[in-house]
KOLNU-407365 format. One line per 10 residues: number of its first residue (from 1); their letters; for each residue x, y, z of N, C-alpha, C. Coordinates in pm, 1 decimal. Each point is the difference from the previous one (the first is absolute). Layout:
# KOLNU-407365
NUM	A	X:Y:Z:X:Y:Z:X:Y:Z  ...
***
This chain:
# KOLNU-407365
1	XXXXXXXXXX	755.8:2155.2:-1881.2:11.6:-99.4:106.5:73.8:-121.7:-54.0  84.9:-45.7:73.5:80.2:-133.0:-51.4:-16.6:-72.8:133.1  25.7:-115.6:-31.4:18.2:-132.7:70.9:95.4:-64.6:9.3  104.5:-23.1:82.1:134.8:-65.6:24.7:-13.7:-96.6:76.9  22.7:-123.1:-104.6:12.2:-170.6:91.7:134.1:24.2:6.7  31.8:-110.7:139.0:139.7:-46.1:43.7:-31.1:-157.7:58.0  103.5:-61.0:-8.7:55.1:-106.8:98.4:-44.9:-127.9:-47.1  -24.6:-11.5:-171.5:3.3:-149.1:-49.1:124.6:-27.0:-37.0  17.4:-137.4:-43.5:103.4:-60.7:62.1:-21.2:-186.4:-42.3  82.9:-46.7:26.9:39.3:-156.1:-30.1:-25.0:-52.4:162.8
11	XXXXXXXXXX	-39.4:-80.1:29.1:-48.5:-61.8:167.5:-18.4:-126.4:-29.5  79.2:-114.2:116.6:-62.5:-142.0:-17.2:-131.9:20.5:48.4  -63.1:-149.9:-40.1:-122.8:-13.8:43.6:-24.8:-13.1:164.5  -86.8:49.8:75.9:9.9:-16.6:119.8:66.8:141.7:104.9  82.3:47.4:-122.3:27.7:172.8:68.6:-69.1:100.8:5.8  54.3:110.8:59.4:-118.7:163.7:-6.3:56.4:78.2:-128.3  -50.9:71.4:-14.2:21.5:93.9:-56.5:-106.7:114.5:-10.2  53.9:148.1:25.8:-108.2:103.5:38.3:-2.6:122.8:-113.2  -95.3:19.0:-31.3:-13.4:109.1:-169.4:-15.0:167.0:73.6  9.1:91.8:-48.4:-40.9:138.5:17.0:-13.7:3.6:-102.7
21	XXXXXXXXXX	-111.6:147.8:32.1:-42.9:87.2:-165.8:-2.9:127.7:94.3  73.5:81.1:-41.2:-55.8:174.2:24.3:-67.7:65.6:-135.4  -113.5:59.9:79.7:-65.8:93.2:-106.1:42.9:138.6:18.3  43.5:113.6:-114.8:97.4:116.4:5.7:-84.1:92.0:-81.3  44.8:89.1:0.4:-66.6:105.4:-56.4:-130.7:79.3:38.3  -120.2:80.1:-26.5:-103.4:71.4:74.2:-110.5:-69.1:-4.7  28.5:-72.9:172.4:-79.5:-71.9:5.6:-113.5:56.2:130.1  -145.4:35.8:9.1:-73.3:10.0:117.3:-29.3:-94.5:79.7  -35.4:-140.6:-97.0:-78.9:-45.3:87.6:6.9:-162.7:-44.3  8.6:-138.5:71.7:34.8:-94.0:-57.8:-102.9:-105.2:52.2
31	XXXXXXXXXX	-78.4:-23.8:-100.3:-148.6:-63.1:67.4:64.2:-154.6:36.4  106.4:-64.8:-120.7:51.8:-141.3:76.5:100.1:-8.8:-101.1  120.1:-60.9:61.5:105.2:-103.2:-82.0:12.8:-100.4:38.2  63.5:-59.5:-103.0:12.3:-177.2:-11.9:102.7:-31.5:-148.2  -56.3:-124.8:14.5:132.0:-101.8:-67.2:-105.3:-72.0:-102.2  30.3:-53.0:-68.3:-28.1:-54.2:-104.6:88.4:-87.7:-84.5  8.2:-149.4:-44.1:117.5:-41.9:-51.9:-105.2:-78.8:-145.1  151.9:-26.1:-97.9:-1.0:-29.0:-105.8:96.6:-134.0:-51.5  -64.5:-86.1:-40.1:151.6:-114.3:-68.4:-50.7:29.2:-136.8  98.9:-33.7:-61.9:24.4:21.3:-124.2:-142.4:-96.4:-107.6
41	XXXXXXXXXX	-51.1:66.2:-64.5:-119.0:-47.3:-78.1:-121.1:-0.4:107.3  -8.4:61.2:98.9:-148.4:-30.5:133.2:-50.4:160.8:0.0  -107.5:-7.5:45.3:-40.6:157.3:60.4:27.1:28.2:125.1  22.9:128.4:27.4:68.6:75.1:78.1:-142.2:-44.9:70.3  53.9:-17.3:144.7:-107.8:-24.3:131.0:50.8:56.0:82.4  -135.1:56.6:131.9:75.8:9.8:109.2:21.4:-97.9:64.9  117.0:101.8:91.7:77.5:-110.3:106.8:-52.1:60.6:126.4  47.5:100.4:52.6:-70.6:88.9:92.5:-25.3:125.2:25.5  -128.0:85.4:26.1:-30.0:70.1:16.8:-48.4:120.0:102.0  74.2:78.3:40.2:-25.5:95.4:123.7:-141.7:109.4:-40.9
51	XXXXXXXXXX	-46.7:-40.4:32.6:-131.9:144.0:-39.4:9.6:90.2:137.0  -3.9:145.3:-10.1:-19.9:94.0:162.4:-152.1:-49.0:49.7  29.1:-28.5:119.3:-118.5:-36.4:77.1:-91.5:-99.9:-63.1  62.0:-75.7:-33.8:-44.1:-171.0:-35.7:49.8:-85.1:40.4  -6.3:-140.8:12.4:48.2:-105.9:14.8:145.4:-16.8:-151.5  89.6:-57.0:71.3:120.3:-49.6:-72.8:-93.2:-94.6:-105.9  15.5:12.0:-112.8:-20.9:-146.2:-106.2:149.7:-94.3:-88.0  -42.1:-150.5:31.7:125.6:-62.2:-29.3:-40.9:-109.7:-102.4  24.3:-43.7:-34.3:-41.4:-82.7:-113.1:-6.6:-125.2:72.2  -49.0:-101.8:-32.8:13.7:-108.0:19.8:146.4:-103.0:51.9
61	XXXXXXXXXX	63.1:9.5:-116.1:148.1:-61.7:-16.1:88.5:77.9:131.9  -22.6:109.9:6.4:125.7:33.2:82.6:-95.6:37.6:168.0  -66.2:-12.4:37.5:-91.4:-24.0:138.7:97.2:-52.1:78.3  45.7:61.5:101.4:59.1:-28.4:128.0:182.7:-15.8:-71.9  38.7:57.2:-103.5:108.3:19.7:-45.6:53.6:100.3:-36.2  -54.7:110.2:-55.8:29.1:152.3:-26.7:-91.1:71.1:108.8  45.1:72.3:-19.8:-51.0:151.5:83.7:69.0:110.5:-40.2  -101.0:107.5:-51.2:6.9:115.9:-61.8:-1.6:60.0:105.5  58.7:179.5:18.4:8.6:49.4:88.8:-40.9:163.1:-50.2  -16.9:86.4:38.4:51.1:192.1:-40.3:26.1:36.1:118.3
71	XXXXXXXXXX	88.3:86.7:-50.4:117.3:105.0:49.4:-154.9:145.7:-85.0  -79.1:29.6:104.1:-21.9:119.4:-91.3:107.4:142.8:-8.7  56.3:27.2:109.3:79.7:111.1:-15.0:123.6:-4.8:-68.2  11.4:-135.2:-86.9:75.4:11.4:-108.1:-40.9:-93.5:-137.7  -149.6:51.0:19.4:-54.2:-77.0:-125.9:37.1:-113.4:-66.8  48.7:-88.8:97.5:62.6:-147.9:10.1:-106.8:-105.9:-29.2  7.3:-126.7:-69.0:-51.1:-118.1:89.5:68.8:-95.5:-9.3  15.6:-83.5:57.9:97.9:-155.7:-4.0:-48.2:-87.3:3.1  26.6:-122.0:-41.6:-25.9:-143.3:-38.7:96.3:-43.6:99.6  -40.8:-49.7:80.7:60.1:-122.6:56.4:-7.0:-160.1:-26.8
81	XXXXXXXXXX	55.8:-53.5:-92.6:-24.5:-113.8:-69.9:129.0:-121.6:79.0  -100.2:-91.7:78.6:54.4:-124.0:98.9:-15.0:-124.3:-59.7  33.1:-88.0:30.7:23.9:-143.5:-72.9:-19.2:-10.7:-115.7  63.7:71.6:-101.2:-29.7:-7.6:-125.7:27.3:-119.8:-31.3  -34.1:-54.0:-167.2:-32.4:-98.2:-73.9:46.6:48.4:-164.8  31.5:-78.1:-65.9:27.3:62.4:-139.0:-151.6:-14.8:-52.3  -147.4:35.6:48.5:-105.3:9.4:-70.0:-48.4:160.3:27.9  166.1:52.6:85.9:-43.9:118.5:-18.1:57.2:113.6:-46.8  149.1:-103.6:-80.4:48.3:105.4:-128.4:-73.3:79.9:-34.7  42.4:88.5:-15.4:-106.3:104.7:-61.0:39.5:159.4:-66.1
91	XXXXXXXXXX	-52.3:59.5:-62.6:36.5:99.7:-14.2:-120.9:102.0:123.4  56.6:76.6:65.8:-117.2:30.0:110.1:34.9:148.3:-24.1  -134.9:100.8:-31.6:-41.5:106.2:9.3:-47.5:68.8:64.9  58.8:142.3:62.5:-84.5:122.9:114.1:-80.0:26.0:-116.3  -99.6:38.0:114.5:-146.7:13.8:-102.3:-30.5:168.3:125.3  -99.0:40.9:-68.8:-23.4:113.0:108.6:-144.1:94.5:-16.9  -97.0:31.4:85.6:-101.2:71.8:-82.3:-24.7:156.5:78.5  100.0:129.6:-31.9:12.5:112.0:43.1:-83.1:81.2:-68.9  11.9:104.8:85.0:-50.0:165.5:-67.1:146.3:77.5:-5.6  -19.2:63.5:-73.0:184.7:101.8:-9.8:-69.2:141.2:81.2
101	XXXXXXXXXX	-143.6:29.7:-36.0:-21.7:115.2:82.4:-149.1:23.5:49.2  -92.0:36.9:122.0:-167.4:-40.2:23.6:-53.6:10.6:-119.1  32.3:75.2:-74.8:-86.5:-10.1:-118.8:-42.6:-64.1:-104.9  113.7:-88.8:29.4:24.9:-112.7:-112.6:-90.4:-97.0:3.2  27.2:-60.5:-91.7:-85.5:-135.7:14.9:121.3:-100.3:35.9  -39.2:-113.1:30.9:79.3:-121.9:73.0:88.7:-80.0:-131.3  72.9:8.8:24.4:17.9:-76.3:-209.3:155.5:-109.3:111.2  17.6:-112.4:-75.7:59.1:-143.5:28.7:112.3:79.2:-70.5  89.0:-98.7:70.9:183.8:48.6:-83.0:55.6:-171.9:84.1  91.1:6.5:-105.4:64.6:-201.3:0.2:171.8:75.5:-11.5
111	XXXXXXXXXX	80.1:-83.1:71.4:148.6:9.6:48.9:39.2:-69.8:-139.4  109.0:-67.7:-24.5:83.0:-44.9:-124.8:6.0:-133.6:16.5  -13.2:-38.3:161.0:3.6:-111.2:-16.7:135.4:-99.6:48.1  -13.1:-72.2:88.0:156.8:-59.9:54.0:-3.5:-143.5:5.3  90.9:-44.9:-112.2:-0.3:-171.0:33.2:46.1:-76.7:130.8  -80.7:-79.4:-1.4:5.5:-85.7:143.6:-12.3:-161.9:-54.0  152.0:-71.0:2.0:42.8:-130.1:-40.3:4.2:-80.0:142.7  -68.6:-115.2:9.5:10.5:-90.6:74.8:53.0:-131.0:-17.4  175.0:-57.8:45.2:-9.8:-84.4:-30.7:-17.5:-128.3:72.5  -19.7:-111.2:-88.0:-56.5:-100.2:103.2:141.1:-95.5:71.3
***
């Protein structure tokens, strides 16, 4: 199973900018994806989180500014990231917690990772 981020990028402050991650390979079953970001020397946090048949979770900082989305029939999710700020440079990560087959157990898999520069 792999994880493919797209669509970071350089953005003034105050612009959009929107992330994808596809998850590929044998996958059954995808209990939730999300995002997760990183600046350089911080711990990786989430940003937002899709769980199946849960409530959306968003962090604090980005509340009423991102919105995560899935595409399940193409094992998609997107970040929709609105009025950004350079406090949200970041390095931002698909995160994901699948089964490859029923039998499996549920095991986490993380994308590579796509920088996201905000300037002011």
């Amino acid at each position: 199973v792999q994880l493919q981020a797209s669509g970071g990028g350089l953005v003034q402050s105050g612009g959009p900018l929107r992330l994808s991650c596809t998850a590929s390979g044998n996958i059954f079953n995808i209990r939730l994806m999300g995002w997760y970001r990183q600046v350089p020397g911080g711990q990786r946090e989430p940003v937002a989180i899709e769980t199946t048949g849960r409530p959306t979770t968003y962090s604090d900082s980005v509340k009423g500014r991102f919105t995560v989305s899935r595409d399940n029939t193409k094992n998609t999710v997107y970040l929709n990231m609105s009025s950004l700020n350079p406090d949200d440079t970041a390095k931002y990560y698909c995160y994901a917690i699948l089964q490859t087959t029923p039998q499996d157990a549920q095991f986490a898999y993380w994308g590579q990772g796509t920088l996201v520069t905000v300037s002011s």
